[in-house]
C-alpha positions as CSV (number, residue, x, y, z in Angstrom):
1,X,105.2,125.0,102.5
2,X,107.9,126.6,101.1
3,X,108.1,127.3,97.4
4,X,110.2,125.2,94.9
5,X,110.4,128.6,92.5
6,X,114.1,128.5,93.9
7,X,114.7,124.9,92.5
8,X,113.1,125.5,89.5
9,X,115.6,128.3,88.9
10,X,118.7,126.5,89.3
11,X,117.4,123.4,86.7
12,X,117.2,126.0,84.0
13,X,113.4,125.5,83.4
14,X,111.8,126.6,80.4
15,X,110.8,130.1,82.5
16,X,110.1,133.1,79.7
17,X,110.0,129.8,77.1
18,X,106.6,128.7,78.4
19,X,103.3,130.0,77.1
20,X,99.8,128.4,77.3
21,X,97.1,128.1,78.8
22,X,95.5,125.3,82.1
23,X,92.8,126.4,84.2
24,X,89.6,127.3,83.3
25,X,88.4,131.2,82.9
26,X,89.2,133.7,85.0
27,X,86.5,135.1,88.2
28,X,86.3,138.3,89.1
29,X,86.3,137.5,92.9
30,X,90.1,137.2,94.3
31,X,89.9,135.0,97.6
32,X,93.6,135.1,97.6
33,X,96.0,137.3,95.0
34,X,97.7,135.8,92.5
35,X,101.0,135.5,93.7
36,X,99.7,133.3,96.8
37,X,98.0,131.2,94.7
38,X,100.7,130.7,92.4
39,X,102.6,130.2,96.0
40,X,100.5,127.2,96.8
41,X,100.8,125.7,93.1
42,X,104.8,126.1,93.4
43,X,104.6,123.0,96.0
44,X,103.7,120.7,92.8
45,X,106.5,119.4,90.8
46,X,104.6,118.5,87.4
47,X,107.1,117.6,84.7
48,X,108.0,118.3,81.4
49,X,109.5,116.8,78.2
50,X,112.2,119.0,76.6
51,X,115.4,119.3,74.3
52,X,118.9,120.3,75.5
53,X,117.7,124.3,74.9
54,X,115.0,123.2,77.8
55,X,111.9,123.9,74.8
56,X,109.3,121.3,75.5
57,X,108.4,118.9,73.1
58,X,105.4,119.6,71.3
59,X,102.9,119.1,68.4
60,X,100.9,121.3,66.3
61,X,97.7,121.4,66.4
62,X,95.0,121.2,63.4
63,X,94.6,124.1,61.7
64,X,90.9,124.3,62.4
65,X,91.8,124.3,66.2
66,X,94.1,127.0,66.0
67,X,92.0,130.1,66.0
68,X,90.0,128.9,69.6
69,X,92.9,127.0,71.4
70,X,96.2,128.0,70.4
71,X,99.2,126.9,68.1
72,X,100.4,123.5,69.9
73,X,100.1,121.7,73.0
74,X,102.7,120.3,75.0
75,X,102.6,117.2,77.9
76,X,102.6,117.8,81.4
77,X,103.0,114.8,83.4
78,X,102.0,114.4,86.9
79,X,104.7,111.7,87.3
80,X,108.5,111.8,86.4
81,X,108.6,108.5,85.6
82,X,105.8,108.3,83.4
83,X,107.0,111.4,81.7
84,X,110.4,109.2,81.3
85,X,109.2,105.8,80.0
86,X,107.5,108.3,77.1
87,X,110.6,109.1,76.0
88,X,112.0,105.9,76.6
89,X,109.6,104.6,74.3
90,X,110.1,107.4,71.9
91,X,114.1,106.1,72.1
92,X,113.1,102.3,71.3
93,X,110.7,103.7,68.4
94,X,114.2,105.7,66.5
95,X,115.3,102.3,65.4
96,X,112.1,102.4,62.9
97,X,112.5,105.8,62.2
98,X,115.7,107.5,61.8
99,X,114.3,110.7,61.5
100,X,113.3,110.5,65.1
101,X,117.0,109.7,66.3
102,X,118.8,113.6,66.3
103,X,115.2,114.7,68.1
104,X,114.9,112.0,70.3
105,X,118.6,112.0,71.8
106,X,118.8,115.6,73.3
107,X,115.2,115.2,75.2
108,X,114.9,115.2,78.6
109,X,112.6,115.5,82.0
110,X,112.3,119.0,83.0
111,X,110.5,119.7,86.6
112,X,108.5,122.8,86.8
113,X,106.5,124.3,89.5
114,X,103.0,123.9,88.8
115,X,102.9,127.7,89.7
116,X,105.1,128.6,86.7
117,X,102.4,127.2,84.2
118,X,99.5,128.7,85.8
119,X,101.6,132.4,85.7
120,X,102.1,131.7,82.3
121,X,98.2,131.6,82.0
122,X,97.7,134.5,83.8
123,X,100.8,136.7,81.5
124,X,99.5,135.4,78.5
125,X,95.0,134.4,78.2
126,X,94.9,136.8,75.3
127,X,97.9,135.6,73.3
128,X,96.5,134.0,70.1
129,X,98.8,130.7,69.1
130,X,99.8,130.1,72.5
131,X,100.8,126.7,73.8
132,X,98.4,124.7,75.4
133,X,99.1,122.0,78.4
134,X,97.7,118.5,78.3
135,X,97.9,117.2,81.6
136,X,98.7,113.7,82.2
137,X,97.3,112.6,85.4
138,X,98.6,109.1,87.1
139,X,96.3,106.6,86.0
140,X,96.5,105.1,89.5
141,X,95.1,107.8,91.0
142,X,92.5,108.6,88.4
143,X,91.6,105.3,89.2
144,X,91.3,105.5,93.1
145,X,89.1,109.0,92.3
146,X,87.0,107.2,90.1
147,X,86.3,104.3,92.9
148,X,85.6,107.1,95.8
149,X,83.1,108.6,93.5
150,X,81.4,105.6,92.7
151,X,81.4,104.9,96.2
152,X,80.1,107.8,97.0
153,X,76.7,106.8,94.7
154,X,78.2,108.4,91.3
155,X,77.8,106.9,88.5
156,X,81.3,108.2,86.7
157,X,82.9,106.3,84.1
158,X,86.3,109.0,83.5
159,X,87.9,111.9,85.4
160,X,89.2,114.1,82.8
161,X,91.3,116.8,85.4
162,X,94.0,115.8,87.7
163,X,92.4,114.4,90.8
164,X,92.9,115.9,94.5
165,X,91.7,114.1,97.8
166,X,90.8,115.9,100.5
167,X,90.1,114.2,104.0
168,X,86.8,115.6,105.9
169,X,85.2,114.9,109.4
170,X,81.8,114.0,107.6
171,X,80.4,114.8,103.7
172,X,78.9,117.8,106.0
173,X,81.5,119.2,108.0
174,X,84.7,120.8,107.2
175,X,87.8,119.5,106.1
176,X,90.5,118.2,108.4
177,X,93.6,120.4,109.6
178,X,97.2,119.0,110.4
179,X,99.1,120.5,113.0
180,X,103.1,121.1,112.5
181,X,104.7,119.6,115.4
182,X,107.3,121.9,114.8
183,X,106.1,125.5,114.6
184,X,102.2,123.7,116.4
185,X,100.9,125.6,112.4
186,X,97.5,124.2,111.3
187,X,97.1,123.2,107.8
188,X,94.7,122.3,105.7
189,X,96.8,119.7,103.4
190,X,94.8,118.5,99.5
191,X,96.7,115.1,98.4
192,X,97.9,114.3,94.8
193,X,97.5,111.2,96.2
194,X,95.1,108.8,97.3
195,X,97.4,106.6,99.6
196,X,98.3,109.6,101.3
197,X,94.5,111.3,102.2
198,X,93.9,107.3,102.9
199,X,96.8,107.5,105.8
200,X,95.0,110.6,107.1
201,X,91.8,109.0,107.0
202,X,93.0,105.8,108.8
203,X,93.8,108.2,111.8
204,X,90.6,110.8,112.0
205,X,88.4,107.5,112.0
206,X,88.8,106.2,114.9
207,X,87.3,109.6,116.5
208,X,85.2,110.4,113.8
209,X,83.1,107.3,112.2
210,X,81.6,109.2,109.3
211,X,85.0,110.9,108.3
212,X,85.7,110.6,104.0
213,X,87.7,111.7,101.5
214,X,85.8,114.0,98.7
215,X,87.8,114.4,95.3
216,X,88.0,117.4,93.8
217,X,90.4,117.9,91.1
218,X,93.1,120.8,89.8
219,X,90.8,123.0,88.5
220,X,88.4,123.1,91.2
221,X,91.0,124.2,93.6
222,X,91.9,126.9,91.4
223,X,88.6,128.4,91.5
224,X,87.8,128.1,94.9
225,X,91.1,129.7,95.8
226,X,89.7,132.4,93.2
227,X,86.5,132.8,94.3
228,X,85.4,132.3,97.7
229,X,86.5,134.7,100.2
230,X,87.2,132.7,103.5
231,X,89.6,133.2,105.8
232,X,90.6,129.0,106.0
233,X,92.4,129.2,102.2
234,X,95.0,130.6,103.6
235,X,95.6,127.1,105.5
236,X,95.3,124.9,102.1
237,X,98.7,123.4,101.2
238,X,98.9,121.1,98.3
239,X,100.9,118.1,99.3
240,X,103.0,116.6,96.6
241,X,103.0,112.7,95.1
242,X,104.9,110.4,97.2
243,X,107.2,109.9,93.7
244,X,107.6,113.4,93.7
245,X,108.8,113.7,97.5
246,X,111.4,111.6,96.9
247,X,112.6,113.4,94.0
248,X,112.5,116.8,96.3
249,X,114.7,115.2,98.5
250,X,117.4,114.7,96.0
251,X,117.3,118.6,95.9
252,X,120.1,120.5,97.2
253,X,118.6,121.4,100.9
254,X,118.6,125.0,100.9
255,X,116.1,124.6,97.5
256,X,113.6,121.8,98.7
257,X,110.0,122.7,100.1
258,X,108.7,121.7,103.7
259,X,106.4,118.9,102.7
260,X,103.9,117.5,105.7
261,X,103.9,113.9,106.0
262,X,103.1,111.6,108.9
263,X,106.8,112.1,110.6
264,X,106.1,115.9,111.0
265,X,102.6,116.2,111.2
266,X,99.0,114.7,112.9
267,X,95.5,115.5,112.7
268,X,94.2,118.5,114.6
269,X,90.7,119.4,116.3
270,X,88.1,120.1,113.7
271,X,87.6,123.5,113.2
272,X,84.2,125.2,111.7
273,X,84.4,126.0,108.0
């Protein structure tokens, strides 16, 4: 997958204007280095609420709050539209207030990498009144995470991370690969999105009866990426919301990532994890 680092460029993202904080704490074990993780986030349009100077729209936080988690915290939405109809309603909501109105005219959706957040993490962990990032996770898919846990005999009644689906052979076997009928490239592909791991699903079954999708979510990837030391992360790819591949495509071409999806790609042999 290629990166969307480029893309993010040319919008005029918020860049050196971003600090804060979103993963958990660091591990001393580096599976990967940082730049290829922050590779693999770049795949991951997440999206931002900002004014014309492209600062994002924050709020301050108590002052009790301020010595442990930083100064403000800012929304990061997993879906463009959602991150729109926010400020839509913050638009219908002027009329009541006009001292909304000269804030609320100038803001805007601003696409980020999801590897630009977590570099600002890693430029700026000891930074005291940093921004923080509350994530904003589909409720569709927090949903469908919820239902395949339950399903899976847990009793869970929230999933307070952004969930990823991963498609396996069996709960004990490993995870399973795509091939690129292009370049014939195996990868190891986590969904944003339910529907999609569901499609993958639909086609390993057939073959393999006791083949599921585990949910993980953001953070866990993060640290596995950190932490274990196995040759197979270098497959992983993070595949993209299908809202959010439709928005890559309105990219100019020489700036939007290679995204798997079922034209491109099918399931490969298992391979031992």
């Amino acid at each position: 997958m290629k990166s969307l680092v480029r893309w993010g460029a040319t919008l005029g993202l918020v860049g050196s204007t971003l600090l804060g904080t979103v993963f958990g704490a660091n591990l001393a074990v580096l599976a990967l280095s940082e730049q290829q993780i922050k590779e693999k986030l770049d795949s991951v349009p997440v999206y931002l609420i900002t004014n014309e100077k492209g600062l994002p729209l924050s709020r301050t936080l108590p002052q009790g709050q301020n010595a442990q988690k930083g100064g403000s915290v800012t929304g990061v939405y997993m879906s463009r539209q959602e991150a729109q109809a926010f400020i839509n309603e913050l638009k219908n909501a002027q009329g009541k207030d006009p001292k909304l109105s000269d804030m609320v005219k100038n803001l805007q959706v601003t696409p980020v990498p999801l590897g630009v957040i977590y570099q600002q993490l890693q430029q700026t962990k000891n930074q005291p009144n940093r921004l923080l990032f509350a994530f904003k996770p589909v409720d569709q898919e927090i949903q469908g995470a919820l239902e395949l846990l339950r399903q899976s005999g847990q009793q869970v009644n929230q999933f307070k991370s952004v969930p990823v689906f991963a498609v396996r052979f069996a709960p004990d076997k490993g995870y399973v690969p795509i091939k690129l009928t292009s370049d014939n490239q195996q990868l190891i592909p986590l969904f944003l999105s339910k529907q999609d791991a569901q499609g993958l699903l639909n086609q390993v079954k057939p073959k393999n009866p006791k083949a599921d999708i585990q949910v993980i979510d953001v953070d866990g990837v993060i640290k596995t990426l950190k932490d274990k030391n196995d040759p197979w992360l270098n497959q992983v790819v993070l595949v993209p919301s299908p809202e959010s591949r439709e928005y890559i495509k309105t990219l100019p071409r020489n700036n939007a990532p290679a995204t798997p999806n079922r034209s491109n790609s099918q399931p490969a042999k298992p391979q031992q994890r």
